[in-house]
N, C-alpha and C positions, 0 to 999 in steps of 0.2 A: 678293199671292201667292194663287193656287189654293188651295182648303180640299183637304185629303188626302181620299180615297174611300172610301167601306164600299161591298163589293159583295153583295148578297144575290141570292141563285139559288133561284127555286122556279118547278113548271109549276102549282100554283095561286094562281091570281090572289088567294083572298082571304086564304090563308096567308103570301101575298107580301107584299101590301098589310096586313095586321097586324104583320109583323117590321119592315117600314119606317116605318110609325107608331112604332111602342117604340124604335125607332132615333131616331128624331127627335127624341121626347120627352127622351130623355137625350145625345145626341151632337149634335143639330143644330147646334148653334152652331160646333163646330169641325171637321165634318167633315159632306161633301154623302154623301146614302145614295143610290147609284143603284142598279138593279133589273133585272133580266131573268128570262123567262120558259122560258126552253131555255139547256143546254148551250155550245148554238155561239151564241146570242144574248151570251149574257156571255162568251163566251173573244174575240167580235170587240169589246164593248163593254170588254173589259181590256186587247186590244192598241190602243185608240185611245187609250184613259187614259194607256199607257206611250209610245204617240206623242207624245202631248201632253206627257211632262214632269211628270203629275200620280201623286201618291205613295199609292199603293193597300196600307196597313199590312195590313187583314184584307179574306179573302173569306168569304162566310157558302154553301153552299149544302145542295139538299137531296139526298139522296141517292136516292132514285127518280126516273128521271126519264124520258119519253120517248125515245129515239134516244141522246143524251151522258148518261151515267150519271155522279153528282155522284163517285166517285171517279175518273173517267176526265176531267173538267172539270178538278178539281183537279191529280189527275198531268199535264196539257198547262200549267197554269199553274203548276207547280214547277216546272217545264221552261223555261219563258220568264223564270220571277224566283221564284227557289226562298227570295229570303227575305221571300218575303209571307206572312202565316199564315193558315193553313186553318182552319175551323171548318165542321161535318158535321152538319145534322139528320136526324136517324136514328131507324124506329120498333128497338125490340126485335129485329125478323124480316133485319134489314139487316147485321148483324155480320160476315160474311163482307166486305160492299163498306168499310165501315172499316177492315179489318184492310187490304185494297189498298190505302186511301188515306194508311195509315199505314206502309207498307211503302216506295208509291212515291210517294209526294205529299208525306211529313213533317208527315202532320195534329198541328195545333196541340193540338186538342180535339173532343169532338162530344157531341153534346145534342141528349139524345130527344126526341120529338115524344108529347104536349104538352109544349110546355116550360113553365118556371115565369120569370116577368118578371125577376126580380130574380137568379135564374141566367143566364138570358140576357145581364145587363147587365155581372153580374161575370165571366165570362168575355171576353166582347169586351172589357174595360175591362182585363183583367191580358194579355190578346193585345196590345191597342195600346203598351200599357204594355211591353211585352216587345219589339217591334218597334222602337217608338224607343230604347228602352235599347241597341240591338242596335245602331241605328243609330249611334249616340253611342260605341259603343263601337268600332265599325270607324272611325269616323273620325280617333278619339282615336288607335290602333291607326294609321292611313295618317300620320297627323300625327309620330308617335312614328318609323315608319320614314323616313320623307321627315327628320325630325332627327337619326336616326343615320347617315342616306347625306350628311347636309351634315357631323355629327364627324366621320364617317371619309373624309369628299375634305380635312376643315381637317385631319383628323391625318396624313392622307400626304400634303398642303404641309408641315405642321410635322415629318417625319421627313426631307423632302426637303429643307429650310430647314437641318433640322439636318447632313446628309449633308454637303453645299454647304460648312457654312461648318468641318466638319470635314476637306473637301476642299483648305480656303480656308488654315485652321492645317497642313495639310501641306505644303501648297506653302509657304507665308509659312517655316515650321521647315528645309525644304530647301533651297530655290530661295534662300534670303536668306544662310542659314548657310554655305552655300560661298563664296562670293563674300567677305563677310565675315570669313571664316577668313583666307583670302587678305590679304584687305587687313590684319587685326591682326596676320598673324604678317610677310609684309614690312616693314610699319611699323618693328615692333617692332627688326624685323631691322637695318631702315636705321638705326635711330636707337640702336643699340648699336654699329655696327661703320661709321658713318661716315666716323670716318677713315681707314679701310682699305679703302674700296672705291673701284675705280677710277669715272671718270665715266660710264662706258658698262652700268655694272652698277648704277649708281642711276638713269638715264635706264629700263631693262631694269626693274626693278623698281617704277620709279613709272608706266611704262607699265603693267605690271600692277594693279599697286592702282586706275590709271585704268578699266581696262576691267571689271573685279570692281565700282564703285562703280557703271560704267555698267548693269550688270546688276542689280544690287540696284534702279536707278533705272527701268530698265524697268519690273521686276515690279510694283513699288511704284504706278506710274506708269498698269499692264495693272487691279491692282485696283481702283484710285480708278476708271478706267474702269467696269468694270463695275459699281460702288458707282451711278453716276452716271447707268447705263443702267439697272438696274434697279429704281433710286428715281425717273425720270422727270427727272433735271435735269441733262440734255444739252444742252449751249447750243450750238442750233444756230440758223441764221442763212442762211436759203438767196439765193444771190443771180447775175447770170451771171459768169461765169470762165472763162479761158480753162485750161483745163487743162494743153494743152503747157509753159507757162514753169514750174509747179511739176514734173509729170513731169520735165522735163530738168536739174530743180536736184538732184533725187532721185534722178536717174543717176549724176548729175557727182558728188553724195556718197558712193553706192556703190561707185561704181569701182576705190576704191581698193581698196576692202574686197577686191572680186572679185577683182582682182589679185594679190593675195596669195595668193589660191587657185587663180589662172591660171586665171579663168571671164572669159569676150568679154561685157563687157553691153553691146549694139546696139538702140538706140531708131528704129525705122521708124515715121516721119511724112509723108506726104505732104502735108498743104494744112499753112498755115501755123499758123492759129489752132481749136481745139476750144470751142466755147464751151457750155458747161452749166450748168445750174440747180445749184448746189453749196453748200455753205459751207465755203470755203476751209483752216480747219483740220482740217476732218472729212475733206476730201477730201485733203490732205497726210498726215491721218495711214492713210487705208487704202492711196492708194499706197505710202508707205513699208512698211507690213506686209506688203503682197504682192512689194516687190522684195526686201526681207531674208528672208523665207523664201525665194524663191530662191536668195537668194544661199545662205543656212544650208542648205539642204537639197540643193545640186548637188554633184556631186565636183568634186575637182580638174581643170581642164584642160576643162572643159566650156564650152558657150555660153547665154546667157540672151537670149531674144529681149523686148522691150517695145514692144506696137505700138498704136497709136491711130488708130482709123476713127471716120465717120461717117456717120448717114442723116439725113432729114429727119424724126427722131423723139426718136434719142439719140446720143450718144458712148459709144465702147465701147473699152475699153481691156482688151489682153491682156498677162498674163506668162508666157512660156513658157521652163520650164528642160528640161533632158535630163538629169535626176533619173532616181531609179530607178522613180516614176511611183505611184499607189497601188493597194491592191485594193478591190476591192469594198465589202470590211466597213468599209476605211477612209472609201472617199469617204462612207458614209451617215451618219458621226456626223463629219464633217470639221466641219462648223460652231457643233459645239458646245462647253458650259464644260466644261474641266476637261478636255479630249481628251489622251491621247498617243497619238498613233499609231506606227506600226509602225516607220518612216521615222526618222531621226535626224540632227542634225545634223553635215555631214560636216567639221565645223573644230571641233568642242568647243563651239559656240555654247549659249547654254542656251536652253530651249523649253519653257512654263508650262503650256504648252495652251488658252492665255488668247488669244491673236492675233486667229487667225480667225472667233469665237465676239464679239469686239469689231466688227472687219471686219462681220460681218453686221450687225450690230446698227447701226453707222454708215448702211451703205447704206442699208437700210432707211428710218432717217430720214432721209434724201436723196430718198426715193423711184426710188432705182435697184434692181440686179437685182445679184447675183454669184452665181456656180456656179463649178465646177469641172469639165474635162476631162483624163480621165486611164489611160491602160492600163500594164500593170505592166510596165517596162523599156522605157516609148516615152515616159517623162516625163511632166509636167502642166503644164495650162495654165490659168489661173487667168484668168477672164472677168468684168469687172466693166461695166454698161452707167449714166449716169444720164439723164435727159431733157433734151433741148434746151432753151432759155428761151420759146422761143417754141412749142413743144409744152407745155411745164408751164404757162404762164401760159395758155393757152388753155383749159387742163382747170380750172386755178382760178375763171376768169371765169365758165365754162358752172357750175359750183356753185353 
């Protein structure tokens, strides 16, 4: 490493060459004394020191001087690096050019001409001393703020952590307690008044308890989800599939569902087989969340369109319902945890805000794409794309 710099300024030569001598004798070993004989000779020899990288604690210079007068040397060099400290040889008759240099320069100290060796030494020696201390103490100081900007990014995760899983006891206290209500006071119901209900009113009531159980099993089902995506232990398994035979088993299950609601779900396929880079449960479970929220979210008497294209890159599968469509504010946090949007479900269905916030997060590790298209009374259509086998394996070989 570079020995740190003493700069000395004088225009005579033998007053110059004696303050670098007594320099030497007591600083040489840890610091190089350079020298100049003008003004602009040392404000070029300080900006090559600060080119270099090299750490210039004190400048020494005199205060008369031909053309750059020492406190005008000094005010350009508090100018370029205002924390190197100044030191002023000065006869008696010079006290006006100190007072500038202490005005605008932030002189260290100054010492009359003759000086005494041992003054001389202890000043430059409590400067140097003062400059590293300085130094040590801004770092100390960068260091201390550089650890309070890393507590306060971990204490807004840890408010945000806390938010989440306060988000997480509201839904689990809501979302779970209805459905359960449901199911304990039927039970309860059936199993007091047995033998007085006809068949058709205990089939009516364990349909019930069925779809309330199913519900609790969802949410239950949405958080392990997310427990599972955001600790990193998604068991996924990519490999090629044909997509159409799961899409159409996904129809064939909803249908009914639809029916009930008097909603058309029409799957348009033209080639036979879809084939993609997938893993086959991950890829079962975002289509089924993108055709249940259609189905939850269309009215009565509407149609759902589900349609499957391809290029020579990806397969791209749409859902489109004639919903009441979303706004704005909704499409930008649509993908997120904990969402409810504005929209509701138009059969009583329950909605966590958990779906779509999973949906992403599948895709993703699929290495596909999904967005949303949608204007307010023209429905939405829900776009999910993932890569062909023979596009992804080509991107994995070139790695």
């Amino acid at each position: 490493m570079t020995k740190p710099v003493i700069l000395c300024v004088d225009d005579e030569k033998m007053i110059l060459n004696s303050l670098r001598e007594q320099l030497i004798d007591h600083f040489g070993n840890e610091y190089h004394i350079e020298t100049a004989e003008s003004g602009e000779e040392a404000l070029e020899l300080f900006e090559e020191l600060l080119e270099e990288e090299t750490e210039v604690p004190v400048v020494i210079t005199d205060c008369i001087m031909p053309e750059m007068k020492g406190n005008e040397l000094l005010r350009q060099i508090h100018h370029i690096a205002p924390k190197v400290l100044k030191i002023m040889l000065t006869g008696q008759a010079h006290k006006e050019e100190v007072i500038n240099a202490v005005n605008h320069a932030n002189l260290y100290h100054y010492i009359a001409k003759p000086w005494e060796t041992e003054d001389l030494i202890l000043t430059i020696s409590a400067a140097i001393k003062s400059y590293f201390r300085d130094q040590q103490i801004e770092s100390q100081n960068i260091a201390l703020k550089e650890m309070n900007v890393t507590l306060s990014a971990k204490n807004k995760a840890l408010i945000q952590l806390n938010k989440e899983k306060n988000e997480f006891l509201g839904i689990a206290a809501h979302d779970l307690k209805n459905p359960l209500s449901a199911i304990i006071g039927f039970a309860k119901y059936i199993q007091h008044t047995f033998d007085e209900l006809p068949k058709e009113k205990i089939t009516q009531f364990a349909g019930i308890i069925h779809h309330s159980a199913r519900a609790m099993f969802q949410l239950v089902t949405n958080l392990l989800d997310v427990n599972a995506i955001e600790s990193g232990k998604m068991n996924i398994s990519l490999e090629v599939l044909d997509i159409l035979p799961i899409l159409q088993h996904l129809i064939a299950q909803y249908a009914q569902i639809a029916k009930e609601k008097d909603i058309q779900l029409t799957c348009q396929c033209l080639e036979k087989e879809y084939l993609a880079f997938v893993d086959n449960n991950t890829l079962s479970q975002v289509l089924d969340n993108l055709i249940s929220n259609a189905v939850k979210y269309s009215p009565h008497g509407k149609n759902i369109f589900v349609r499957l294209t391809k290029d020579e890159q990806e397969v791209r599968c749409e859902v489109q319902d004639e919903g009441p469509g979303l706004s704005e504010a909704d499409q930008k946090k649509l993908f997120g945890k904990f969402v409810r949007l504005n929209a509701t479900p138009t059969g009583k269905e329950n909605s966590n805000g958990l779906g779509l916030f999973i949906v992403k997060k599948l895709v993703d590790a699929m290495n596909g794409k999904v967005w949303c298209e949608s204007e307010r009374g023209q429905g939405s259509t829900f776009i999910v794309t993932f890569p062909l086998h023979s596009y992804k394996f080509d991107v994995l070989v070139n790695k």
